[in-house]
C-alpha positions in Angstrom: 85.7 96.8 81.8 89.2 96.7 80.5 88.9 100.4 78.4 92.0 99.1 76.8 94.3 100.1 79.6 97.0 97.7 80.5 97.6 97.1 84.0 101.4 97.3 85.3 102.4 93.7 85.8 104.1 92.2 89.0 107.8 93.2 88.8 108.9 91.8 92.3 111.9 89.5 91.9 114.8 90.3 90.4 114.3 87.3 87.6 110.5 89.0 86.9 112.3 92.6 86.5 114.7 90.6 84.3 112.3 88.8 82.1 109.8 92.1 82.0 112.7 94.2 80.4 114.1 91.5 78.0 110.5 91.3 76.7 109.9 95.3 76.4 113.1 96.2 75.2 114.4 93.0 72.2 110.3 92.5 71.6 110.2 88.8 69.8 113.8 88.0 69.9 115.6 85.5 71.7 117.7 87.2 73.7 121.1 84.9 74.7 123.1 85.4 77.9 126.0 86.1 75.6 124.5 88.8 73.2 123.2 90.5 76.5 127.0 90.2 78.0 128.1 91.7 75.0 125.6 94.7 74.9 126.5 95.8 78.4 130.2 95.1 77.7 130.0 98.0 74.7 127.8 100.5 77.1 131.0 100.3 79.2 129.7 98.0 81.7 130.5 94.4 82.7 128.3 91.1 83.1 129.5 87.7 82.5 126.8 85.5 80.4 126.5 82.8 82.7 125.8 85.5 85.6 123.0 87.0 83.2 121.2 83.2 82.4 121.4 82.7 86.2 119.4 85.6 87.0 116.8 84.5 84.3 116.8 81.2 85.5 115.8 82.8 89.4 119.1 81.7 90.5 120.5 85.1 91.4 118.4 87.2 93.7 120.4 88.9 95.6 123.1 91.1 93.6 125.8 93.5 94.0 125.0 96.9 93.0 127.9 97.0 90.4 125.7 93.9 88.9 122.3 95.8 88.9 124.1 98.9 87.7 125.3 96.2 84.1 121.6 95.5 84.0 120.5 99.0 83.8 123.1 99.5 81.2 122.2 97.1 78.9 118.7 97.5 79.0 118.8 101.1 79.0 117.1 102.0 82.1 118.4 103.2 85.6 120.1 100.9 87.5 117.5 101.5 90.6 114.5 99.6 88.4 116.1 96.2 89.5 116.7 96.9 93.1 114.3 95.7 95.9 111.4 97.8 96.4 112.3 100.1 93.8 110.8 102.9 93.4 111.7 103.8 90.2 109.7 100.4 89.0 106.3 102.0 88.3 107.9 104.9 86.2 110.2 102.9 84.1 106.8 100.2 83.2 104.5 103.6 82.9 107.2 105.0 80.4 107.5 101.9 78.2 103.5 101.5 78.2 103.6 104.9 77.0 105.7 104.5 74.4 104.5 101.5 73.1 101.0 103.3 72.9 102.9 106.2 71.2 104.4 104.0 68.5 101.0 102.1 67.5 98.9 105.5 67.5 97.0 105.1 70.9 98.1 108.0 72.3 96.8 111.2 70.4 96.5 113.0 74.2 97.3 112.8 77.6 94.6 112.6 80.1 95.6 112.4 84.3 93.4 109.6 85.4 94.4 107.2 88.1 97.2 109.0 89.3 97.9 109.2 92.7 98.0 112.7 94.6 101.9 112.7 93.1 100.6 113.2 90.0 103.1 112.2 86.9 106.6 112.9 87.7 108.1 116.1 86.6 110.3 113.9 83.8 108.0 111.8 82.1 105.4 114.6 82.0 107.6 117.2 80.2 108.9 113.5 78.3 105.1 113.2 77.1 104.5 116.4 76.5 107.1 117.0 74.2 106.3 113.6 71.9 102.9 115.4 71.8 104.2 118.5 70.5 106.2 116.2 68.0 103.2 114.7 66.9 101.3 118.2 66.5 103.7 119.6 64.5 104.3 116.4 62.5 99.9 116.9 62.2 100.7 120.5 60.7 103.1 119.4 57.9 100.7 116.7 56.8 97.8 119.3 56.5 100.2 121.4 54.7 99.7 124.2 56.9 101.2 128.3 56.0 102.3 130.1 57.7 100.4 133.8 57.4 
């Protein structure tokens, strides 16, 4: 039974990491080589357009750090997510899930099931809690509620 929960999807090659973020973060665009060069190129960072389509194409799979640190950049994530066996993976697709659920309304509370003995990391916890917060006191205002 599915319970509407999304499950994280494989993000082991460089290309899949690539194609994942393109798809979270310009959601129904095409996104060209060049636009993406450009994007980095104003967050300071540098990535040639042909370099970018080679990684989508599963050309590139192996590159230098300064490379994986433009990726991070333009997309808006740390630079660690594309990396081999990151460990930063899991967070950075948990925190998009969660915010897409945030933005359509799914999430009205947090609940800790199916974590491991970890538990949520320190960040994205005091992250969530504070969007909840936000949507409390957005609840209030709505109500109209006085204050005494």
């Amino acid at each position: 039974m599915d319970n509407g929960e999304q499950r994280a999807p494989q993000l082991e090659t460089l290309q899949q990491k690539v194609e994942y973020m393109v798809e979270k973060t310009f959601p129904g665009e095409k996104v060209s080589g060049r636009h993406f060069a450009d994007l980095v190129k104003e967050r300071g960072g540098s990535l040639s357009h042909s370099y970018f389509s080679n990684i989508l194409a599963g050309k590139v799979t192996h590159p230098s750090e300064d490379i994986l640190k433009a990726l991070g950049l333009g997309f808006g994530v740390d630079w660690r997510f594309f990396k081999e066996e990151s460990e930063v993976v899991d967070d950075v697709v948990a925190g998009l899930q969660f915010l897409a659920k945030r933005r359509t309304g799914e999430i009205s509370g947090v609940a800790a099931r199916g974590l491991d003995e970890g538990g949520l990391p320190p960040e994205l916890l005091k992250f969530a809690l504070s969007l909840l917060e936000g949507a409390k006191g957005d609840k209030d205002a709505e109500g109209g509620a006085q204050a005494p």
